[in-house]
C-alpha positions as CSV (number, residue, x, y, z in Angstrom):
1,X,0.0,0.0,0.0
2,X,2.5,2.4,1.1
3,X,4.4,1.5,-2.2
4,X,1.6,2.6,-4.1
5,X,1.1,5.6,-3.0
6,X,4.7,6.6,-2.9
7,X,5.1,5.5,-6.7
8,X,1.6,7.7,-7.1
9,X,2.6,11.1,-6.2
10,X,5.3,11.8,-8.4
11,X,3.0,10.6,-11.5
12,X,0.4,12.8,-9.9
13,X,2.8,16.1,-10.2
14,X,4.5,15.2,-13.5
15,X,1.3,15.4,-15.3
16,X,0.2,18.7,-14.1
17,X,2.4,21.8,-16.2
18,X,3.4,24.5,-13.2
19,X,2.1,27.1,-15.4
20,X,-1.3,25.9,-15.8
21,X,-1.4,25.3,-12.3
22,X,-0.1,28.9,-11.1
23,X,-2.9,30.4,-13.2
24,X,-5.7,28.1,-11.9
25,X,-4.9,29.0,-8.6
26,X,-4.7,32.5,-8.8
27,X,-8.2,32.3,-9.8
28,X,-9.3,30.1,-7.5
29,X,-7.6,32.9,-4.6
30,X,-9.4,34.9,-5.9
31,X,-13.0,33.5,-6.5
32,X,-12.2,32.5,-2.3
33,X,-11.1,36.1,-1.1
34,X,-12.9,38.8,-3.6
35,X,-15.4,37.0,-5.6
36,X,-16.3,40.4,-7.0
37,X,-12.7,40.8,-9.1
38,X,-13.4,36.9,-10.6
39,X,-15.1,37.9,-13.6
40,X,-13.1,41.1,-14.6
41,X,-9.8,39.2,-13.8
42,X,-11.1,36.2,-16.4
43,X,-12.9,38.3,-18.8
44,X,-9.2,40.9,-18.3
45,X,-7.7,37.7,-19.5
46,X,-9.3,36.2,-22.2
47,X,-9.5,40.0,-24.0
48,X,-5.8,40.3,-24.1
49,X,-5.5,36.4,-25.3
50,X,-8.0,37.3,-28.1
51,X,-6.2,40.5,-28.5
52,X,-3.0,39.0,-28.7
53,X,-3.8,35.9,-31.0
54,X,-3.2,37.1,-34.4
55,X,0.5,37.4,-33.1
56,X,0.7,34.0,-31.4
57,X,-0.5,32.4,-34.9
58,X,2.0,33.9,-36.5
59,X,4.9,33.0,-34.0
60,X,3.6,29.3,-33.8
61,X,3.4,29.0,-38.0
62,X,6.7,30.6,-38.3
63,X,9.0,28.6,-36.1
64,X,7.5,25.6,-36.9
65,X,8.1,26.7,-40.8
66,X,11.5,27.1,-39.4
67,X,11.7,24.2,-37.6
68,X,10.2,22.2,-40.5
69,X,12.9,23.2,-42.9
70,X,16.4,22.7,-40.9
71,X,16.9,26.8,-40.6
72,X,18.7,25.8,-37.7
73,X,21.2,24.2,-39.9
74,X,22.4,28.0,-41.0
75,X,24.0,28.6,-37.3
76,X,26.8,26.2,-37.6
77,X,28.4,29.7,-40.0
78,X,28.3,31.6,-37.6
79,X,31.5,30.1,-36.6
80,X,33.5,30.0,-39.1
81,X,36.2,32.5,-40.5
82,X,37.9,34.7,-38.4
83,X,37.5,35.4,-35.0
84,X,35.5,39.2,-35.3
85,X,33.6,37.9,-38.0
86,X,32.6,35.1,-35.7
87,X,31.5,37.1,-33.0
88,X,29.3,39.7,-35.2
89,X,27.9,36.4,-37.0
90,X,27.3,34.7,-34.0
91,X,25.1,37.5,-32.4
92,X,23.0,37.8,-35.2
93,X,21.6,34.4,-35.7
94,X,21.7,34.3,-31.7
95,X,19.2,36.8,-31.4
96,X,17.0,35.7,-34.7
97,X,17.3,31.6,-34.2
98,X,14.4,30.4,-33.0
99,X,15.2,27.1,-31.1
100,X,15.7,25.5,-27.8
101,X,18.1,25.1,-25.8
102,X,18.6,21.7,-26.0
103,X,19.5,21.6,-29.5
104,X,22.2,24.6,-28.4
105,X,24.0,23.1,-25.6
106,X,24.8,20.0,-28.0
107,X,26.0,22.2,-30.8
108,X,28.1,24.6,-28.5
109,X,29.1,21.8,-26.3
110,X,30.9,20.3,-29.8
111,X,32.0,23.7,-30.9
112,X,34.0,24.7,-27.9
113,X,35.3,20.7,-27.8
114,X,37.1,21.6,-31.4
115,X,38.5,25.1,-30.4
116,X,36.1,27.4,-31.3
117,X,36.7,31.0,-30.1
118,X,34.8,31.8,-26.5
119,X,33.8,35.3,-27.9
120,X,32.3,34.2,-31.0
121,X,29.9,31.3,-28.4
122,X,29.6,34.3,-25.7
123,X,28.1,36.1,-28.3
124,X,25.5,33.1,-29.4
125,X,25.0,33.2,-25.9
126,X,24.3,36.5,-25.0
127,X,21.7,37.1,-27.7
128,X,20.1,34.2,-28.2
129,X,17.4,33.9,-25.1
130,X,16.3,37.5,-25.7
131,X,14.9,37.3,-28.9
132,X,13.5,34.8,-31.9
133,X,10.4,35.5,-34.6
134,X,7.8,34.2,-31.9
135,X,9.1,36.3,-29.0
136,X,9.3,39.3,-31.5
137,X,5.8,38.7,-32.6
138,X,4.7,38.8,-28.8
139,X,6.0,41.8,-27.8
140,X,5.3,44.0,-30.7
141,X,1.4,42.9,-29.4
142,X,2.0,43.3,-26.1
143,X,3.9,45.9,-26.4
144,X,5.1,47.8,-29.6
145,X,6.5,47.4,-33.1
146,X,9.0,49.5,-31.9
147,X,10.2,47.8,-28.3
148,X,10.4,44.7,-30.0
149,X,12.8,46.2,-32.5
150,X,14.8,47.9,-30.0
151,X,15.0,44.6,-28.0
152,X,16.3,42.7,-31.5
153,X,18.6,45.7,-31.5
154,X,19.8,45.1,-28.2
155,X,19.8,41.5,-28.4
156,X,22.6,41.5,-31.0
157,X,24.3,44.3,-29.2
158,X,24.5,42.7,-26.1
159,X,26.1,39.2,-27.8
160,X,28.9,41.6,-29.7
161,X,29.6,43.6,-26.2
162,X,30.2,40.1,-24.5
163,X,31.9,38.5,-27.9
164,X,34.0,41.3,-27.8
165,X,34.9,41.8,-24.9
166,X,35.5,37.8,-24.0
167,X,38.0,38.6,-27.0
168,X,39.8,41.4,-25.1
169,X,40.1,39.3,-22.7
170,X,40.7,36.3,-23.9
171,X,44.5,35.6,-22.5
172,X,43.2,36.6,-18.6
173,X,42.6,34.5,-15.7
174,X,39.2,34.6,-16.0
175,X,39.1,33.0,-19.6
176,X,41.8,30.4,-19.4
177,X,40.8,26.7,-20.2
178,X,36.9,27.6,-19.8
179,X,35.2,24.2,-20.1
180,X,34.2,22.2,-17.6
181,X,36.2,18.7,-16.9
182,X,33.1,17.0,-18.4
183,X,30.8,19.1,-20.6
184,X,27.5,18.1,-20.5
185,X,27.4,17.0,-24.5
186,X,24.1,15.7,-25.0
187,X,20.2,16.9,-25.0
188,X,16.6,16.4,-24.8
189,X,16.2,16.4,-28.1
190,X,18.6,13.6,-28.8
191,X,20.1,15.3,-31.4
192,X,24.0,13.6,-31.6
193,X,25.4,16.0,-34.3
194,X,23.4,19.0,-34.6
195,X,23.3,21.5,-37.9
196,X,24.9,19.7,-39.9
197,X,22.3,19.0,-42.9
198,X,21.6,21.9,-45.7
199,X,17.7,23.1,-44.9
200,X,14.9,22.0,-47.0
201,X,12.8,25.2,-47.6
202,X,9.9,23.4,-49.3
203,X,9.6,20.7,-46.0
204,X,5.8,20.0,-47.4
205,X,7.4,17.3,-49.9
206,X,8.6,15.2,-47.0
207,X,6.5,13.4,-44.4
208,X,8.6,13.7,-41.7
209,X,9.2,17.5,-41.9
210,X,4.9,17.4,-42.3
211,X,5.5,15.9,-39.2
212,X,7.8,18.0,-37.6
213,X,6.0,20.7,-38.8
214,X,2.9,19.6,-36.6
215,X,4.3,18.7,-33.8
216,X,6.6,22.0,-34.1
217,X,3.3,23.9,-34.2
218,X,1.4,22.0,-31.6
219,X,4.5,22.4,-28.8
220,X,4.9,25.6,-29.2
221,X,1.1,27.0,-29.5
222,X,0.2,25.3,-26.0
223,X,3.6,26.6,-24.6
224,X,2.8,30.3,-25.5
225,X,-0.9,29.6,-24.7
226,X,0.0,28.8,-21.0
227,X,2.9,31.3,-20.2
228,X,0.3,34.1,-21.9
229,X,-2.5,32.6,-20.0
230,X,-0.5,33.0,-16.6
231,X,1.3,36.5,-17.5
232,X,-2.4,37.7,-18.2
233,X,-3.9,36.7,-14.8
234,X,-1.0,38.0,-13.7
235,X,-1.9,41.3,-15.3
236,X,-5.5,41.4,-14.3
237,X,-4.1,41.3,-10.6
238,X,-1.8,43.9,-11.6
239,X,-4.0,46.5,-12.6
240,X,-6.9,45.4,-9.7
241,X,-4.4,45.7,-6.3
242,X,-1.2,47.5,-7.8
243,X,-1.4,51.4,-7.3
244,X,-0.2,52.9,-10.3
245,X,1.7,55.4,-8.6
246,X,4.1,52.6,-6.3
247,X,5.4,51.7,-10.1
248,X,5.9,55.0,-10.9
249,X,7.5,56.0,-7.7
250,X,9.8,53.2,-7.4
251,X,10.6,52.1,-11.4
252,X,9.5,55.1,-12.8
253,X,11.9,58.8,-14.2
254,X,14.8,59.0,-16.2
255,X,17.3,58.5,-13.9
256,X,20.1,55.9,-14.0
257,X,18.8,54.2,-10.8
258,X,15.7,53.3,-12.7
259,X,17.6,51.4,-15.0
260,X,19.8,49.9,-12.8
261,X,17.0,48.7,-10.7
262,X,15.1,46.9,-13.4
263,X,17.7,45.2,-14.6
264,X,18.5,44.4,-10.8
265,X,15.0,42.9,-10.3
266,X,15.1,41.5,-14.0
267,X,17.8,38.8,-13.1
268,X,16.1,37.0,-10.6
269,X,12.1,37.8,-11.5
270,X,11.9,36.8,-14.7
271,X,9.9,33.8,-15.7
272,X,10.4,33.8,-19.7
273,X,10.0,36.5,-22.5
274,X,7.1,35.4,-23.2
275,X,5.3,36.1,-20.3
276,X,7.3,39.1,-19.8
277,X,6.2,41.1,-22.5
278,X,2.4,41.5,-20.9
279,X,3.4,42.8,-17.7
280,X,6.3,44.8,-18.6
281,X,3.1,46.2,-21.0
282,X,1.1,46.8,-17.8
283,X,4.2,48.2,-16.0
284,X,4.7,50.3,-18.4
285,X,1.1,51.7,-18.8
286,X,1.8,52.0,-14.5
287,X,4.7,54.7,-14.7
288,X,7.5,52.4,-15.3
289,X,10.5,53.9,-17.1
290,X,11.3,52.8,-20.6
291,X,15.0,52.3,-19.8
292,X,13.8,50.2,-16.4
293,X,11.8,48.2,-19.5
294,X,13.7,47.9,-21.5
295,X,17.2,46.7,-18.9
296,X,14.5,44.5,-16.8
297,X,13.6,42.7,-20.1
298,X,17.6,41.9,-21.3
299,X,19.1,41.3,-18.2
300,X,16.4,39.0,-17.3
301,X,16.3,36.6,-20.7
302,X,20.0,36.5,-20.3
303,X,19.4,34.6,-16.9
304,X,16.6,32.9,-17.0
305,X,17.0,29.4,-15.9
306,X,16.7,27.8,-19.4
307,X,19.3,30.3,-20.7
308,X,21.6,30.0,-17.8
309,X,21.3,26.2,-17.5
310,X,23.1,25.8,-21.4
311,X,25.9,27.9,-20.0
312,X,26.1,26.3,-16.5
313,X,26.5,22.9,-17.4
314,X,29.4,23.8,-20.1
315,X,31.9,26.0,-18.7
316,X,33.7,27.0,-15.2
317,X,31.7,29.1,-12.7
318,X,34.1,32.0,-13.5
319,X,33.4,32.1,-16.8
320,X,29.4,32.0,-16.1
321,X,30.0,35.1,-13.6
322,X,31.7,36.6,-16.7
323,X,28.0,35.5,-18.7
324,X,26.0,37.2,-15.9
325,X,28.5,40.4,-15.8
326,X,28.1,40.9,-19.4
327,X,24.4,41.0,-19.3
328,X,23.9,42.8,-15.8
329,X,26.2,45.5,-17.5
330,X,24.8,45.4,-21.0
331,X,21.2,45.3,-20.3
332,X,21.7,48.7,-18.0
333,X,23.6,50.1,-21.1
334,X,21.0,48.5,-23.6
335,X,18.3,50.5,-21.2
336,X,19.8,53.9,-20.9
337,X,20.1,53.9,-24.7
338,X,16.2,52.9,-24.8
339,X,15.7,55.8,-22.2
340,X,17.1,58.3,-24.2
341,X,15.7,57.3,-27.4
342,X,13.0,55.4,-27.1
């Protein structure tokens, strides 16, 4: 008896998605202490999901065209020629790639075994959890055309400031044989020897990129459904027991403390960019600074735990405290810019 229920429990959790859950009991808190807000936090909800649906179609059709076709075979150039070139290349299909972390580790894991420059994989790095065609189609909904262009902007910025400057640096301490003793090499995806096929751009001819394509599609429509779901609850609550003017007073003006502090909160807070976009929407709209935006959205993809897991289990601790000093620093200079401009 006591063997079945031990074997029960864990069962029990792993088919229930965190996400889902979070949202279904912020409802249920509040349907229990302010029954009056459970309508106009679920209808709050289900208006912005509406609102924001033309944009998750898009995202979910275009990475799974993506994903379909082998575009992720395109990133293995980034590394090759010299080492600037590497670096500028790498940044840019970091913060356009569209895929997961699992596929990366794999692929980096193989580069840096063959002695491929740390700036040019800093630089993959850097940009390549703050941006991809679904999170760009999210926040210009949530948000703006013109936030989610600055943040594509300061994606690739932010993986040439750490490519670069891992470069500079390259001969210190801090840089010297980074790898850990045993990278972690493999994946959840299984994949043994990533990006190394040529795409196939018209995948429809081919039952198993159909297939791909599907399954591409599915994933990634009920993963944006659920974090969306959540961040909207989330927002509803916002707007309900949040006084606009604590935002304001404590995120909001042009100052450099502003930025600094969102990118301070940003590091641990963040959930994903996903779910981000919303609230930093409803921040926004609450008094919060576009710098304190803008540094609280880069500074926290950069270490979120999917992002910061890829670079954990690969190389030394000093060299992930390098990682988190690039984007601490580059997300406050990536939100000053925003501040001034935006």
């Amino acid at each position: 008896m006591a063997d079945t229920t031990t074997q029960a429990i864990p069962t029990w959790r792993n088919r229930i998605d965190g996400a889902w859950l979070f949202s279904v009991s912020l409802v249920v808190l509040v349907a229990l202490f302010d029954r009056g807000q459970l309508i106009p936090t679920l209808s709050f909800a289900a208006k912005a999901l509406a609102g924001t649906a033309p944009f998750i179609l898009f995202a979910v059709f275009a990475v799974a065209y993506l994903k379909a076709t082998g575009a992720e075979n395109l990133l293995a150039r980034a590394f090759e020629g010299n080492p600037a070139r590497m670096i500028v290349m790498a940044a840019l299909l970091g913060g356009l790639s569209p895929f997961c972390s699992c596929e990366v580790i794999p692929f980096i894991a193989a580069l840096l075994a063959v002695g491929a420059p740390l700036g040019a994989v800093m630089a993959f790095w850097l940009a390549s959890p703050l941006m991809d065609p679904a999170m760009f189609a999210i926040t210009t909904g949530a948000i703006s055309p013109e936030f989610a262009l600055a943040k594509t902007v300061a994606a690739v910025g932010l993986g040439m400031f750490g490519g670069f400057g891992t470069l500079l640096l390259a001969n210190t301490p801090v840089f010297a044989n980074p790898l850990r003793d045993k990278p972690q090499v493999g994946g959840c995806c299984g994949v043994k020897q990533p990006f190394s096929a040529r795409p196939v751009w018209t995948f429809w001819q081919d039952p198993v990129r159909i297939a791909t394509f599907k399954s591409t599609a599915l994933e990634n429509g009920v993963f944006l459904l659920k974090w969306l779901t959540l961040a909207y609850v989330v927002e509803a609550l916002m707007v309900n027991y949040i006084p606009a003017n604590l935002i304001a007073n404590v995120l909001g003006g042009n100052g450099l403390g502003t930025v600094i502090l969102g990118a301070v909160v940003g590091m641990p807070a963040y959930l994903n960019g996903y779910a981000a976009a919303p609230l930093v929407a409803e921040l926004l709209d609450q008094g919060m600074s576009n710098g304190a935006a803008m540094s609280f959205m880069i500074a926290g993809g950069v270490s979120s735990i999917p992002a910061a897991i890829a670079v954990w289990a690969l190389v030394k601790p000093r060299v992930f405290a390098a990682y988190l000093g690039f984007a601490l620093s580059g997300s406050v200079l990536a939100g000053m810019v925003w501040q001034i401009t935006g």
